[in-house]
C-alpha positions as CSV (number, residue, x, y, z in Angstrom):
1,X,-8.3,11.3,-25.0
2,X,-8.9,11.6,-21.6
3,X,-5.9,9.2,-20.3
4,X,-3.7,11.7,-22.3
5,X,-5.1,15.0,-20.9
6,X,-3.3,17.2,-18.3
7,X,-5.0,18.2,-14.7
8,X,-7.6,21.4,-15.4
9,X,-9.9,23.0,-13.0
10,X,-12.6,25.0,-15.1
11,X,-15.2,25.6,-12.0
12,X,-15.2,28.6,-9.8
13,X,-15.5,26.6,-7.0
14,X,-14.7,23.0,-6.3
15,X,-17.0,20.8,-5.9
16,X,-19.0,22.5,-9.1
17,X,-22.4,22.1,-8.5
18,X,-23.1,18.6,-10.6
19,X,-20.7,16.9,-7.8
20,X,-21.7,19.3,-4.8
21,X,-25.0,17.7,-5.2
22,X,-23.9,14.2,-5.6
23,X,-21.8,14.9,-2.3
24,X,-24.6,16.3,-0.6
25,X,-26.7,13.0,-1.7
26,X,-23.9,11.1,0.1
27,X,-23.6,12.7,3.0
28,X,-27.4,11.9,3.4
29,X,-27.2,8.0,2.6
30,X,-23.7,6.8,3.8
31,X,-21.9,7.1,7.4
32,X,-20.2,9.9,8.1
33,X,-17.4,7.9,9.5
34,X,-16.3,6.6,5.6
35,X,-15.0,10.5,5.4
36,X,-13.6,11.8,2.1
37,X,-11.7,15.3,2.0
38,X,-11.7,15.2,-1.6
39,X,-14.1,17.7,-3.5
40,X,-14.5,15.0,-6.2
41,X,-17.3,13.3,-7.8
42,X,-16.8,10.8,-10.3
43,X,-18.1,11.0,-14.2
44,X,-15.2,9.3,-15.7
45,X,-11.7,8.2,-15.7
46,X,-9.0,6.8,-17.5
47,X,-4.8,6.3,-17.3
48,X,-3.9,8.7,-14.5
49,X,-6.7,11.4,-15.1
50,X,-9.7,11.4,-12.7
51,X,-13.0,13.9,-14.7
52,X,-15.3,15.0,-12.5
53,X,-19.4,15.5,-13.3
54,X,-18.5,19.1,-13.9
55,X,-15.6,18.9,-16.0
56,X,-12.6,19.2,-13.9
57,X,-9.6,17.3,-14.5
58,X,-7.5,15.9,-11.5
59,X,-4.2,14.3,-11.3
60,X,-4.8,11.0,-9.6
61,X,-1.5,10.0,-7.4
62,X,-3.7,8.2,-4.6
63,X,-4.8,5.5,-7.1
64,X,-7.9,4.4,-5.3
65,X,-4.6,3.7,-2.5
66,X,-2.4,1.6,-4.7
67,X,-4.9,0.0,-6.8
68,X,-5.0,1.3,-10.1
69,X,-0.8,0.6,-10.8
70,X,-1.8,0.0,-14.4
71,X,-4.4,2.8,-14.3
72,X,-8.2,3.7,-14.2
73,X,-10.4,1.7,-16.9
74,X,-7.8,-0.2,-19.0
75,X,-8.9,-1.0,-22.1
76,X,-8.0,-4.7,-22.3
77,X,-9.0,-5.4,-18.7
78,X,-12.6,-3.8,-19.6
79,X,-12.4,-6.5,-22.2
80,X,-11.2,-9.4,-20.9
81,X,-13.8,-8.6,-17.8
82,X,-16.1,-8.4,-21.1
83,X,-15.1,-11.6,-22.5
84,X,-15.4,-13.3,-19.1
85,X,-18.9,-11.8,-18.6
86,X,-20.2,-13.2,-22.0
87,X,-19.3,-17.5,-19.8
88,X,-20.4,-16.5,-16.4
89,X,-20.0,-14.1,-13.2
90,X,-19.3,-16.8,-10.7
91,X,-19.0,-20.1,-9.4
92,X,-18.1,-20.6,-5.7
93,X,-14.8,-22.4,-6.0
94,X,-15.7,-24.9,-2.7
95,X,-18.5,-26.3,-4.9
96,X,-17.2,-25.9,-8.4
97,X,-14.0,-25.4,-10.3
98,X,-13.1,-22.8,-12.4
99,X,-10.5,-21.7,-15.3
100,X,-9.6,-18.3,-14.3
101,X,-8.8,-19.1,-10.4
102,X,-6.6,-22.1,-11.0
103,X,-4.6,-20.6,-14.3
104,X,-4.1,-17.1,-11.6
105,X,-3.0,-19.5,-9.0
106,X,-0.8,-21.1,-11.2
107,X,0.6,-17.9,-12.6
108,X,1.1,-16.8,-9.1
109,X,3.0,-19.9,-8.0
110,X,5.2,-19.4,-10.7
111,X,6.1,-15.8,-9.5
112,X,6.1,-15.2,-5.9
113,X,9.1,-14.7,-4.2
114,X,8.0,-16.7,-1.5
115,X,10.4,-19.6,0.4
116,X,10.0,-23.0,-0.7
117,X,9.8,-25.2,-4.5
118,X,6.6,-25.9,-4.9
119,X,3.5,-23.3,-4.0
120,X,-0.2,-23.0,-3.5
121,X,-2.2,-19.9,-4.1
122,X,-6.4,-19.5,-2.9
123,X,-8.1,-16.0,-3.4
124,X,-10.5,-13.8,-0.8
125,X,-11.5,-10.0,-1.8
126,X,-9.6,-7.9,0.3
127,X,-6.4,-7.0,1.9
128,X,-7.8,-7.6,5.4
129,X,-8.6,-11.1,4.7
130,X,-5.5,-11.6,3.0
131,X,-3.9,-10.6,5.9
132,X,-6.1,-12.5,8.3
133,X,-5.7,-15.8,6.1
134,X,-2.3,-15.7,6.3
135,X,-2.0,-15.6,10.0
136,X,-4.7,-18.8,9.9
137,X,-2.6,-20.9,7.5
138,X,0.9,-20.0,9.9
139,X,-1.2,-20.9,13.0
140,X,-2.3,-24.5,11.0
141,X,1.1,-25.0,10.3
142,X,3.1,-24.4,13.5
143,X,0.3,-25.2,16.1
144,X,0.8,-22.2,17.8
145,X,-1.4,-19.4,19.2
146,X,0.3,-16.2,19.0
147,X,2.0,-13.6,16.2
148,X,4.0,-10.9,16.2
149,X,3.7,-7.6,14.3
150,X,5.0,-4.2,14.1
151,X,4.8,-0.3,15.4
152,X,3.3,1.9,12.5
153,X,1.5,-0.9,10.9
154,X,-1.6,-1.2,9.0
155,X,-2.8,-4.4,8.0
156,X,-7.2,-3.9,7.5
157,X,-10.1,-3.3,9.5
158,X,-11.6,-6.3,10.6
159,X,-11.4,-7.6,14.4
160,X,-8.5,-9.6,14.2
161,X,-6.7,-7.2,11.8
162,X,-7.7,-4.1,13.8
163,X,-5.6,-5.3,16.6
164,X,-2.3,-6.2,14.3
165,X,-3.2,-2.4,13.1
166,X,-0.9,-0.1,14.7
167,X,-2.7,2.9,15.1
168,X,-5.9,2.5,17.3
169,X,-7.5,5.7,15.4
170,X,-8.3,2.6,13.2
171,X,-9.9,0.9,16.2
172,X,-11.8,3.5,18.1
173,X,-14.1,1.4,20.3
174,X,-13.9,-1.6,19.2
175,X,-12.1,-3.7,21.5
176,X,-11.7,-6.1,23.3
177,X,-9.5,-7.2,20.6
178,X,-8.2,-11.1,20.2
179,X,-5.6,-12.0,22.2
180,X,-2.2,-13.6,21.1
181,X,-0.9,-10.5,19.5
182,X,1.8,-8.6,19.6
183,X,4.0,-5.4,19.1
184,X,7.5,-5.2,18.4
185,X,9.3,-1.7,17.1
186,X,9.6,-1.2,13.2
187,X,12.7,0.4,12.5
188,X,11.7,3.9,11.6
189,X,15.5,5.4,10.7
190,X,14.5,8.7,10.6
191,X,12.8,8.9,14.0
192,X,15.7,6.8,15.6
193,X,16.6,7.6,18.9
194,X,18.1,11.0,19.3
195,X,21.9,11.0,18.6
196,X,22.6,6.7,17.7
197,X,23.9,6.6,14.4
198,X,22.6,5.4,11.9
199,X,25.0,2.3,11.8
200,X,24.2,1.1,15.5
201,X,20.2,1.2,14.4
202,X,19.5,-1.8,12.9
203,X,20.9,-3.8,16.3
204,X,18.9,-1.7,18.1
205,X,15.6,-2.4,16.6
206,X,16.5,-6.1,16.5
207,X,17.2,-5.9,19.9
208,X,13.7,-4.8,20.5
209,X,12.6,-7.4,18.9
210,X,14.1,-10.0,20.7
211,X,12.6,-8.2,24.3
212,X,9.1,-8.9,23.0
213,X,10.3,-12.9,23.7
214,X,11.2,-11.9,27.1
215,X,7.9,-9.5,27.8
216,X,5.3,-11.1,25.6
217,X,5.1,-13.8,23.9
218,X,8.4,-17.0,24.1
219,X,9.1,-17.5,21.0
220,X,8.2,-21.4,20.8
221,X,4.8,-19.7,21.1
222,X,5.0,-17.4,18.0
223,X,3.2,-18.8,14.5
224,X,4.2,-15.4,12.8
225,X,5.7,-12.2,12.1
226,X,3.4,-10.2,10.0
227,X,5.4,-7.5,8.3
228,X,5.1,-5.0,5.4
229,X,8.3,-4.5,3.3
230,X,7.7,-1.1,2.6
231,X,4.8,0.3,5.4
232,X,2.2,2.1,4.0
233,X,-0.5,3.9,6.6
234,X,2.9,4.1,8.7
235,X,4.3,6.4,6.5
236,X,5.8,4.9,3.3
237,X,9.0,3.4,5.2
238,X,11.4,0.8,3.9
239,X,12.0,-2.3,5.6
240,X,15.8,-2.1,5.6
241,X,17.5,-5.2,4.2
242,X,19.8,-6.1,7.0
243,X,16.9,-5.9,9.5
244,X,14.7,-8.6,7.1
245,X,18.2,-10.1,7.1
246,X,17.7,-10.8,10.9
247,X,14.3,-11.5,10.8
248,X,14.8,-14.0,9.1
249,X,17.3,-15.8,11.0
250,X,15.5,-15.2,14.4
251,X,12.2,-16.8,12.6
252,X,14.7,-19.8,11.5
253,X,16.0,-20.2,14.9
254,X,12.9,-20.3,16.3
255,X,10.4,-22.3,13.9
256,X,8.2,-19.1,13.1
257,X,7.0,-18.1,9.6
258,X,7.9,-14.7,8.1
259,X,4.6,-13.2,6.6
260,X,5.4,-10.3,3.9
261,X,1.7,-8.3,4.1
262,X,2.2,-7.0,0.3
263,X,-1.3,-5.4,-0.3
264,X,0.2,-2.1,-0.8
265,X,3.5,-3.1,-2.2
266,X,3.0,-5.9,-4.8
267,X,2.3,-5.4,-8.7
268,X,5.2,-3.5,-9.5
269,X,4.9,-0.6,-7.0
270,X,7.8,-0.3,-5.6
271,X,10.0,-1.7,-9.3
272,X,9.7,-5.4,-8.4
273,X,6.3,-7.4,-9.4
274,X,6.7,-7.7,-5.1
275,X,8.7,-6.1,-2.8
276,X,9.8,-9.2,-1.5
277,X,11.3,-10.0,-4.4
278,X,14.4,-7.4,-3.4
279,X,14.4,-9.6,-0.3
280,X,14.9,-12.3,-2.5
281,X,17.3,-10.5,-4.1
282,X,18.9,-10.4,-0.8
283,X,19.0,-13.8,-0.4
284,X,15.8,-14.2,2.1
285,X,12.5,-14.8,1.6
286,X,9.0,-14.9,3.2
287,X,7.2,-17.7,4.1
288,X,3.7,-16.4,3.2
289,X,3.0,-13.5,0.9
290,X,-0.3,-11.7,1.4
291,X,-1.2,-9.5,-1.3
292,X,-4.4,-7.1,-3.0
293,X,-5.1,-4.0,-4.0
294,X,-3.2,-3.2,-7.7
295,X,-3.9,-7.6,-8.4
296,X,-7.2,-7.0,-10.3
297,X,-6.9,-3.1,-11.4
298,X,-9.8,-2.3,-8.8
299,X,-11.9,-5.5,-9.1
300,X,-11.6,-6.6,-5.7
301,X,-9.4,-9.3,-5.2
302,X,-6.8,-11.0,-2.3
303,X,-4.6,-13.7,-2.9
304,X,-2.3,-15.7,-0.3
305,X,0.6,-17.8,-1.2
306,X,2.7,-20.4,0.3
307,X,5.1,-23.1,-0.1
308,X,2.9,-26.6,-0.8
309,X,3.6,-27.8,3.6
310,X,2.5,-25.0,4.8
311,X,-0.7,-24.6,2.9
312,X,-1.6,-28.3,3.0
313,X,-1.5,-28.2,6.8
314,X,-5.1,-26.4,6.8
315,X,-7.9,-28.0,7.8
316,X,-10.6,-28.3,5.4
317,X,-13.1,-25.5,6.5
318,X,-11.1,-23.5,8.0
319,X,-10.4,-21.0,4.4
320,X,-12.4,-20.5,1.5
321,X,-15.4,-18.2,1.0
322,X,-18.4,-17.3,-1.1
323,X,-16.4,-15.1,-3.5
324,X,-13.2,-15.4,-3.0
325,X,-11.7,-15.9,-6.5
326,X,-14.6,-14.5,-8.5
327,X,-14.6,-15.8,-12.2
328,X,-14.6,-11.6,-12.9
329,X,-12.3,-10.9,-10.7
330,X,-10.1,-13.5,-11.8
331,X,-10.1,-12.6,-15.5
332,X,-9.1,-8.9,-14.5
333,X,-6.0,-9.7,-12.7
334,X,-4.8,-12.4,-15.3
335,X,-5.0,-9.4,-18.1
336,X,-3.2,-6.5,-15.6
337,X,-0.3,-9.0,-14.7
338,X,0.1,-9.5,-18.5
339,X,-0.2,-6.3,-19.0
340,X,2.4,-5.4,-16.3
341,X,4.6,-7.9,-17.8
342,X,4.5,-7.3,-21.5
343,X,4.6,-3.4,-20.7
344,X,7.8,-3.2,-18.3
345,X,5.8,-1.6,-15.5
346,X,8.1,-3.1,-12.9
347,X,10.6,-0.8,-15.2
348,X,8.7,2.2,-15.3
349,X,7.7,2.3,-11.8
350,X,12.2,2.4,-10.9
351,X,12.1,5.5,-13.5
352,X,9.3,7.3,-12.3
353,X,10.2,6.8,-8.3
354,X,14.0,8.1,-9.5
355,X,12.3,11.1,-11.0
356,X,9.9,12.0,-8.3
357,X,13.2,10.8,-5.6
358,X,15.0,13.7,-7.4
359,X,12.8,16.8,-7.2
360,X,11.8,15.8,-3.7
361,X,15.3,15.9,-3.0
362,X,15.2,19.4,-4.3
363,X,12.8,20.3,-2.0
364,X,14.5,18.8,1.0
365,X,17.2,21.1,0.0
366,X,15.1,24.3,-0.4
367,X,12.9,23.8,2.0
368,X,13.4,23.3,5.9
369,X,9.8,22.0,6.3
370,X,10.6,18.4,4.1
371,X,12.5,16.3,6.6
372,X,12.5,13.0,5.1
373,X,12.4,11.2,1.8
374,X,12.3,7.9,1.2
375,X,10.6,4.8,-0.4
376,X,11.3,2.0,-3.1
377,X,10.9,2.8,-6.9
378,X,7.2,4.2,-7.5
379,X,6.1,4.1,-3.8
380,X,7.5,7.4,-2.2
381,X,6.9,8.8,0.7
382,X,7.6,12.7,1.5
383,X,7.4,13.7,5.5
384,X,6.8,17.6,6.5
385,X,8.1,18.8,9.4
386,X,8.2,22.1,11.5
387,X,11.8,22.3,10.9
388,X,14.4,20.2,10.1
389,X,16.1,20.2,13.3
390,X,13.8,19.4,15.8
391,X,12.0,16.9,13.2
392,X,8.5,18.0,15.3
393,X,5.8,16.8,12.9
394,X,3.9,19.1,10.9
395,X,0.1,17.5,10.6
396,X,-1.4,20.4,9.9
397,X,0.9,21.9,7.1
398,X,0.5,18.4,5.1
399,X,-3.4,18.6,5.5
400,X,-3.3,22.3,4.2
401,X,-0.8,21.0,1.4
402,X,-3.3,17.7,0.5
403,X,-6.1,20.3,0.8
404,X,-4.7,23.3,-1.7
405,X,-3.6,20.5,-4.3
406,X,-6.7,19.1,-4.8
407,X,-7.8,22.8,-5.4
408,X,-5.4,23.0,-8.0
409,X,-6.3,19.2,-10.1
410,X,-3.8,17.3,-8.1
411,X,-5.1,14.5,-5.6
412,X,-2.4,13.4,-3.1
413,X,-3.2,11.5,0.3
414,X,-1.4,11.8,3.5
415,X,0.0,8.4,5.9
416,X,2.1,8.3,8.5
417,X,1.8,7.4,12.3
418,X,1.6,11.3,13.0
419,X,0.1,12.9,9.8
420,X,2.8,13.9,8.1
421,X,3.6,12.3,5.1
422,X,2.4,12.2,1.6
423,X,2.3,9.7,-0.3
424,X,3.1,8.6,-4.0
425,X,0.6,6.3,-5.3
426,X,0.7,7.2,-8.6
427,X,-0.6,5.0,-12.0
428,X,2.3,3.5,-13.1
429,X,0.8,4.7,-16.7
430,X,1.3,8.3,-16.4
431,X,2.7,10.1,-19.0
432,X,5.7,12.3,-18.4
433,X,4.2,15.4,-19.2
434,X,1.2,14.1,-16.7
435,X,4.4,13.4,-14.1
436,X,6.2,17.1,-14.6
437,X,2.4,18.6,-13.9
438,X,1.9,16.7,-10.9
439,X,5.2,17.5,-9.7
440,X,4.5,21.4,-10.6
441,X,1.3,21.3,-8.6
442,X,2.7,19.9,-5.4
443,X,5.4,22.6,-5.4
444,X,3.2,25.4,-6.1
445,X,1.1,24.0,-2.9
446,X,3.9,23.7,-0.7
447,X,5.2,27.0,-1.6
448,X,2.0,28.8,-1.3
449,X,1.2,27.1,2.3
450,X,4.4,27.7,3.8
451,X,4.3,31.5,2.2
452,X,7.2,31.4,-0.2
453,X,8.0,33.3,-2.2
454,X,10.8,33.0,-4.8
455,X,13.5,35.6,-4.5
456,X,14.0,34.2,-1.1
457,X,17.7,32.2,-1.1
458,X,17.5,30.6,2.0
459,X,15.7,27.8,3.2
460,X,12.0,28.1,4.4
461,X,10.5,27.1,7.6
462,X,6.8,26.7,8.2
């Protein structure tokens, strides 16, 4: 079976000439700006293992970027899609009601961490309007015009969410952007300032924080803070708990809402069903949780949740949409969150991050150019560098590494604010022999692009 099978290249060249033509066809039809760097074209796929029209086998860690945590084409998702299919595609839920989107709502009130007894859930289709919906519903609630958000983060592509967007490669041209918005410093540990320990950080990038009331925005005029517990585009890097600690508070204080953007994180990534849910853990929670991408196993879906008074203070009008909450759509994410449930992937995903923690640790050891790990169970985060010391970025060395994987059946993507970092997105349904060959792969494509060779005993620098 495919979702068993190991990575295998069996072309002389990649693409083979079934998906070299089907490339070809795309780069005639499509923008050039929707760039892929992968020499893949899809036939088929299934678990973990991505098979190309000419027979090559690849490792899949990207996921279609964290959406497939339970995998490519699960069997009882096709089916329940199936089953759903056989009723009806859709219903526009401002003009009728449907089964699928108020049983998901209700299965989501029931489980997100979010602040507050009683909840309310409504759907939209991606992680962009997830994210833009939440800031609507926190500006209904508090009356208040402006939000706050943070260095290295990515939160979509549309107007408004191009300007909370960190990097403005993202954003090329498009401005003016919207006012009201914000930019406070993400505490990045790693890339602290030189020489503060690591101790003194947190107070520091809380400090900063507390600036942006003095040089942007007073804080009786802030709705939100819009943050990402674990950043993704930004470079796979933890929100530390004492810093969400002190978000917290500072929203309390001031009467602003906490807004956990969870479209990477949620669905067991990172070995909660949120990443909020360690916040919770920790005894703080968001306000409004904004979630996609792994909800619907690549059916697109978005959901926002919120305690009952904030989500009753919307205006009627002011959310819904044409298919938001598709009957589809809908029956697809009921079966993965049962599936993730009933199969322990919140479990698996802790196991498989420790594993993938531990031979990246290896590396960091062995090899000068890995500077950083870091990340929260299955949502890991390596960062190259030119050498430890200096911590200079190495862009070009994580490209070449991205680029010689894929040659050898193992598709990784890179993240980070300077194009350094790869990422683990991995199915949470891999296999362990599937794991160990991944993990093989990478190695044998760091080694070969740094020029390694193994009787060396000292550490290697790029």
């Amino acid at each position: 079976m495919l979702r068993d099978a190991l990575p295998a290249i069996i072309t002389d060249t990649l693409p083979g000439p079934k998906s070299a033509e089907l490339i070809k066809r795309r780069e005639e039809a499509v923008p050039s700006a929707i760039h892929c760097i992968y020499p893949v074209a899809m036939k088929r796929a299934a678990g973990a293992i991505i098979e190309d029209l000419d027979g090559n086998r690849f490792l899949d860690w990207i996921g279609g970027v964290g959406v497939l945590n339970i995998g490519h084409a699960h069997p009882e998702v096709i089916a329940a899609v199936k089953e759903q299919a056989d009723k009806y595609f859709h219903g526009m839920f401002n003009v009728v009601t449907h089964e699928g989107y108020v049983k998901l709502a209700e299965k989501l009130n029931a489980i997100a961490p979010v602040k507050g007894e009683k909840k309310r859930t409504y759907f939209a289709n991606s992680g962009a309007e997830a994210d833009e919906n939440a800031v609507k519903i926190a500006k209904a609630f508090t009356g208040r015009p402006n939000i706050i958000v943070f260095t290295g983060a990515f939160h979509g592509r549309t107007l408004l969410t191009m300007s909370m967007t960190a990097k403005k490669a993202y954003a090329r041209g498009m401005g003016p952007f919207p006012d009201g918005v914000y930019r406070a410093e993400f505490p990045y540990l790693y890339r602290r300032p030189l020489g503060m320990p690591k101790e003194s950080a947190i107070g520091y990038y809380v400090e900063k924080l507390q600036e942006v009331f003095e040089n942007a925005s007073p804080a009786d005029q802030v709705a939100a803070m819009v943050v990402e517990p674990l950043q993704g585009e930004g470079g796979f890097i933890p929100a530390p708990i004492e810093w969400v600690k002190a978000l917290r508070r500072i929203c309390d204080k001031h009467g602003i809402l906490l807004i956990a953007d969870e479209v990477q994180s949620g669905f067991c990534r990172t070995g909660r069903m949120f990443a909020s849910d360690y916040w919770k853990e920790a005894g703080v929670m968001p306000d409004i949780i904004a979630t996609a991408k792994s909800i619907a196993a690549g059916v697109p879906l978005s959901a926002i949740i919120a305690r009952e008074e904030i989500m009753q203070a919307v205006p009627g009008g002011v959310i819904g949409g044409t298919f938001g909450g598709n009957a589809l759509a809908c029956a697809a994410a009921l079966k993965t969150i049962e599936i993730m449930e009933r199969d322990h992937l919140a479990e698996k995903s802790l196991a498989m991050g420790r594993k993938v923690m531990a031979r990246y640790q290896q590396w960091q050891e062995k090899y000068d150019v890995v500077g950083d790990v870091r990340g929260l169970g299955g949502m890991v985060g390596i960062e190259f560098v030119k050498d430890s010391w200096s911590k200079e970025p190495a862009p070009e060395l994580t490209a070449d590494i991205i680029n010689e994987a894929a040659r050898q059946g193992l598709l990784v993507e890179g993240a980070g604010i300077h194009g350094n970092v790869i990422r683990f997105l991995a199915p949470l349904v891999m296999s362990d022999e599937q794991l160990e060959a991944g993990l093989n792969i990478f190695e044998r494509a760091l080694q070969k692009c740094i020029g390694y060779e193994e009787s060396s005993q000292e550490k290697i620098t790029g």
